[in-house]
C-alpha positions in Angstrom: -4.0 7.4 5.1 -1.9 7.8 8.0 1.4 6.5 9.4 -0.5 4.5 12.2 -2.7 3.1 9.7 0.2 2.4 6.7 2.5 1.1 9.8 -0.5 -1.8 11.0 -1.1 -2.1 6.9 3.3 -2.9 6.9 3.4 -5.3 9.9 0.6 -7.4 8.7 2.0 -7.8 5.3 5.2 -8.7 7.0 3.5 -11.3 9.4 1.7 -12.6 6.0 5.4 -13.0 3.9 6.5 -14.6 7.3 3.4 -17.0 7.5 4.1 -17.9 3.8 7.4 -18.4 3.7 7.2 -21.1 6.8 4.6 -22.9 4.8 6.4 -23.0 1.5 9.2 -24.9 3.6 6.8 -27.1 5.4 5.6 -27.6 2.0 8.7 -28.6 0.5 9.7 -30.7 3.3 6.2 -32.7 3.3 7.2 -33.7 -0.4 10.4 -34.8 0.5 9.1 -37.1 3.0 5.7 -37.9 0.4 8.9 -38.8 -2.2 10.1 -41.4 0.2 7.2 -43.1 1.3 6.3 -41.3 4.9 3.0 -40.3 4.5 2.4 -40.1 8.0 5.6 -37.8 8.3 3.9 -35.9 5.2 0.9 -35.2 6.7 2.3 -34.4 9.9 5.0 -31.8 8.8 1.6 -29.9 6.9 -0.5 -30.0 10.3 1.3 -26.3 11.5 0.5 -25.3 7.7 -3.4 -24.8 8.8 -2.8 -22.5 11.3 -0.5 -20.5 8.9 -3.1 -20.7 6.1 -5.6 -19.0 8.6 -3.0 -17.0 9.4 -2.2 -15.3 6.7 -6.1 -15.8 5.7 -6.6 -13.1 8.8 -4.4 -11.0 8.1 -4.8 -10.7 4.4 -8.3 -9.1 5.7 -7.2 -6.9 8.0 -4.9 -5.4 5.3 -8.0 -5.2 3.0 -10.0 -3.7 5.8 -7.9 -0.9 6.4 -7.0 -0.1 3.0 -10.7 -0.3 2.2 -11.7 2.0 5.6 -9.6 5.1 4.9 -11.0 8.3 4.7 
C-alpha cells in the first residue's frame, strides 16, 4: 500500500473520530436538555448529528474502499 494511499486512509479516519466525537457531545447535551423537559431543544441540538452520521457513514467507505482496492 502506499504512503498516498495510507495518508488518505489516516485523514479519513481522523475526520471520522472528529465527526464522532462532535456527535457524542451533541448527544450528551440533547439528554441534558431531554432531562429537563426541552424536547424541542433536544431535538434541535441532534439536527447537525445527521450530517455527522452521514459523515462519518462516507468516510467509513472510503476507508473500506481503499483498504479493499490495494494491489
Amino acid at each position: 500500500m502506499s504512503n498516498t494511499t495510507l495518508d488518505t486512509i489516516t485523514a479519513n479516519i481522523t475526520l471520522m473520530e472528529a465527526r464522532l466525537q462532535r456527535a457524542h457531545s451533541l448527544a450528551r447535551d440533547a439528554l441534558a436538555a431531554i432531562k429537563d423537559g426541552k424536547q424541542n431543544l433536544a431535538i434541535g441540538t441532534l439536527l447537525p448529528m445527521q450530517e455527522d452520521m452521514a459523515d462519518t457513514d462516507a468516510l467509513l467507505k472510503t476507508v473500506l474502499l481503499l483498504h479493499r482496492a490495494r494491489p
